[in-house]
N, C-alpha and C positions, 0 to 999 in steps of 0.2 A: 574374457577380456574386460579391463577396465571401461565403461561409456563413456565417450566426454561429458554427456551431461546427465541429470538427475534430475528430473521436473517431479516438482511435490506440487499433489493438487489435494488441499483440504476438501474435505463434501461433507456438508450437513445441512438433511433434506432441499436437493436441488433436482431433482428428479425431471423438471421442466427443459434444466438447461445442461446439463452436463453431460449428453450425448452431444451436442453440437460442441460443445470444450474439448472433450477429447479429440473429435472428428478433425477437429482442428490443430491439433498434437501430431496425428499420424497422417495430417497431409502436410509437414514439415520438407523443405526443401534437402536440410539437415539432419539427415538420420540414424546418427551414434547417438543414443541415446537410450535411456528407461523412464519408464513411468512410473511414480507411487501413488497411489491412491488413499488417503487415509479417510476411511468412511468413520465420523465422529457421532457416531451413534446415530446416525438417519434412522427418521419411522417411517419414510414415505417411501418411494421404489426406486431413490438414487442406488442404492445397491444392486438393482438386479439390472439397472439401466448399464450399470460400468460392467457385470457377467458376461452381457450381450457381445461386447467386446473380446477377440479371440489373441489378439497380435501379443507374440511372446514379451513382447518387453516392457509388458503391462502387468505391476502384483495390485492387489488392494488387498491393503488392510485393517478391520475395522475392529474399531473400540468404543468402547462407551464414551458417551459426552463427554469432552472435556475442554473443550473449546481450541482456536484457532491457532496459538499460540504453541499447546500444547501435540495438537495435530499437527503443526509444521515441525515441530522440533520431532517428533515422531520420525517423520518422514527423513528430515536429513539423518538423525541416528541409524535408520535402514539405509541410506546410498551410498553409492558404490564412485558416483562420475567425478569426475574433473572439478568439474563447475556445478551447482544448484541454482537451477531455474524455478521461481514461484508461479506459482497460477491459480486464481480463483476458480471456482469449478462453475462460475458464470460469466466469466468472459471468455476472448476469444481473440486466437492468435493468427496474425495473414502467414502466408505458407513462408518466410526469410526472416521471420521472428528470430530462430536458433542458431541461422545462417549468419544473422546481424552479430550477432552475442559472439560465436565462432572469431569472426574477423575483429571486434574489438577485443575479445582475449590475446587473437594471434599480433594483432598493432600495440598495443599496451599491455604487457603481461604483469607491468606494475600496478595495475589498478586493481582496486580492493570490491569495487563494486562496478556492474556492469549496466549500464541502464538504454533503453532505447524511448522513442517516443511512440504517442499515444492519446488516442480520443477516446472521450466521454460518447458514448452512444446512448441515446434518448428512444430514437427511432430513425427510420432512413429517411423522415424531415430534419429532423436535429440532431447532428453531431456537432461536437464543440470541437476544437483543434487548439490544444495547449501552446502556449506561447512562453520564452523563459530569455531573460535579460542576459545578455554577452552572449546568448546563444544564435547563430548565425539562423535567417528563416530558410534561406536556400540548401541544399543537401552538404550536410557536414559530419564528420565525427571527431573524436580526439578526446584531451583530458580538459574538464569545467575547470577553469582557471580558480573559481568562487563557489563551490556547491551549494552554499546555505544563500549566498545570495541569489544564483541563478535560479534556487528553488522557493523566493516568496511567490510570486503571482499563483505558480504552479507547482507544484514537486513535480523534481526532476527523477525521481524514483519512486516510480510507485508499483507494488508488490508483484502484478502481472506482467510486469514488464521491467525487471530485475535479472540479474543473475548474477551470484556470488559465488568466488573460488572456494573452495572447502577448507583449504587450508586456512583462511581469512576467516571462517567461520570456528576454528579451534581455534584461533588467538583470543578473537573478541566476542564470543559465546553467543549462541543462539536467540530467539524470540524469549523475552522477558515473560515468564508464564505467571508472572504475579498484576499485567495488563491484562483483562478480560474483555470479550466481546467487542473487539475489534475497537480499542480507545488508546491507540498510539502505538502497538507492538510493533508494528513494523516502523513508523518511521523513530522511536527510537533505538531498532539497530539498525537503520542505513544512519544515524547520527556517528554511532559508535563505530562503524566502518570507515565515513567519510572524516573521522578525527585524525585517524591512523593512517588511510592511503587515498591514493590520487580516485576521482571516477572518472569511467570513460562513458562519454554516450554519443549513441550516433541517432541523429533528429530524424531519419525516416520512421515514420509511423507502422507500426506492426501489431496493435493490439487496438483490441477493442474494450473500455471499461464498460459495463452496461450499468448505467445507471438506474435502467426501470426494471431490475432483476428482480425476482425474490429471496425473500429473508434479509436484506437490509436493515442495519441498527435503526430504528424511530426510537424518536425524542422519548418516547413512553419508559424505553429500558432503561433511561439514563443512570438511575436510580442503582442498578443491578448491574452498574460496567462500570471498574475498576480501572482509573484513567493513570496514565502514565503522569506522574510527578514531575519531571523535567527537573528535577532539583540534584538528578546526579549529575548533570553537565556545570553546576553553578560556578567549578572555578574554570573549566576551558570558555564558558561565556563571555566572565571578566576580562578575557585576553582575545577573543574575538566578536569581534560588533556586530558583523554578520550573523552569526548562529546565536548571539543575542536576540536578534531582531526578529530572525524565525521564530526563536523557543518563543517569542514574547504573541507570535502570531496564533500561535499554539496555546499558550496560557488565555488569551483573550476568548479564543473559541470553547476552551473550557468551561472557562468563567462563564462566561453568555450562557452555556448549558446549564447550568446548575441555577444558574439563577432564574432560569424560566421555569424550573421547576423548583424553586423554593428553598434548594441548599444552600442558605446564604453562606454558612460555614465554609464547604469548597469553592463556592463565590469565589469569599478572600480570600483565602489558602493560594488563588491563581492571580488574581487582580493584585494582593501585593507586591507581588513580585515584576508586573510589569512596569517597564519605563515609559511613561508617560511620552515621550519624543517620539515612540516608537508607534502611537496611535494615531491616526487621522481623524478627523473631526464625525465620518461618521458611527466609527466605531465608541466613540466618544460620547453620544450620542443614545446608542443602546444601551451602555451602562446605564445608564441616568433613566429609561426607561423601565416603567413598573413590569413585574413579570404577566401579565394578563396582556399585556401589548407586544412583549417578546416571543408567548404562545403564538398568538394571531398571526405577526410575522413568519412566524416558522409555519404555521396550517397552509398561511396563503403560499409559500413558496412550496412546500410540500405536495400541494392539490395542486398547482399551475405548473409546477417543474420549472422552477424557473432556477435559473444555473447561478451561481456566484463562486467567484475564483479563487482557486483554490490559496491556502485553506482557507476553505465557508466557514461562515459564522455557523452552519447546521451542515452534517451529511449523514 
């Protein structure tokens, strides 16, 4: 029988954390489902960690490296469910995660993307708790009247706490595998989603992000990650303000990247393209900043963990 859902979990080298991810999978409230596993070439023991695991409705299957992008589209090529649910192989779902997803499929079956809410975990002294504009703080769900609005402070979709119909995933095509090492693939296809159909989210919290995971991008790989261009949304931009103001959020955090490390070239290739209105004064500020002081910034914030909302100028 078909599964309602289809959880694709990329793994490469997570061997610390990816027993506690799954763990978390099969103590689901919800349980029509299958697991995919795409091992992307791990050398450490996330493979023999995910064998440990007996429950039928668990495959892995492993490939050589090819990164995140590539691994997911893997994965949905192999599902079978309803719906595709994402999950990093380092964080971690409360047990009505799928239950959540479940009930806003069954409320809005016209929504193209399904999203729930979700904190940053540091440690069990610091978790953050995202907060999103038109979005009610008290228990709520339904369809984001604004997606690109409701998502400056925070996105409102973020990868572990997603779930997309399959059939919405054969209109507007997979993870962009020409974005490498985690530099925009996903949110530019919740962009490409939320152009075409309604999203629904319901603001109960069911995931955990972990921020102090390992193998997280540093500033170091900049260099070797292939950033989403944002230049194929240029003329839906022109006709909304909103999802200008996001891409422009987006391009700015680029920009800052590159420039702390010296690519003045991608610099500008980002910074022209944003509209100055759309900047506040301190972001304003770091431009005009030499790159030796935008390194620094990013170490201090890097070695203190200190949080900035989303999207950071660094993650």
């Amino acid at each position: 029988m078909q599964p309602y859902f289809s959880i694709i979990i990329p793994l490469y080298n997570k061997a610390n954390s990816i027993e506690k991810t799954l763990k978390s999978v099969f103590s689901q409230s919800f349980t029509d489902y299958e697991v995919i596993v795409i091992n992307d070439g791990s050398t450490d023991k996330s493979e023999e960690t995910v064998n440990t695991f007996t429950d039928n409705r668990l495959r892995l299957i492993s490939t050589e490296n090819k990164g995140v992008s590539q691994a997911r589209n893997l994965g949905i090529s192999q599902s079978k469910g309803k719906l595709i649910a994402f999950l990093d192989a380092d964080d971690y779902w409360f047990s009505q995660h799928l239950e959540s997803f479940f009930q806003l499929h069954q409320s809005y079956p016209e929504a193209g993307l399904l999203a729930t809410n979700y904190q940053f975990y540091y440690s069990e002294k610091k978790i953050i708790q995202p907060f999103f504009d038109t979005i009610p703080t008290e228990k709520w769900s339904g369809i984001i009247p604004d997606f690109f609005h409701s998502s400056m402070k925070f996105r409102i979709a973020w990868t572990s706490a997603v779930a997309v119909p399959k059939n919405v995933l054969d209109e507007v095509g997979n993870f962009d595998e020409t974005i490498t090492l985690g530099a925009g693939e996903d949110t530019d296809l919740w962009i490409r989603i939320a152009l075409k159909y309604p999203v629904a989210f319901d603001n109960e919290v069911s995931v955990y992000y972990q921020i102090a995971a390992e193998n997280r991008i540093s500033l170091s790989k900049t260099k070797r990650r292939r950033f989403s261009k944002l230049d194929k949304f240029a003329i839906e931009e022109k006709e909304n303000p909103s999802l200008k103001k996001f891409l422009d959020l987006y391009r700015t955090e680029y920009a800052l990247k590159h420039r702390t490390i010296g690519d003045l070239s991608t610099y500008c290739f980002y910074k022209k393209n944003i509209s100055s209105n759309n900047l506040n004064w301190k972001i304003k500020l770091l431009f005009i900043l030499p790159p030796f002081v935008l390194r620094l910034l990013y170490f201090v914030k890097s070695r203190y963990n200190l949080f900035v909302a989303q999207p950071p100028v660094y993650h």
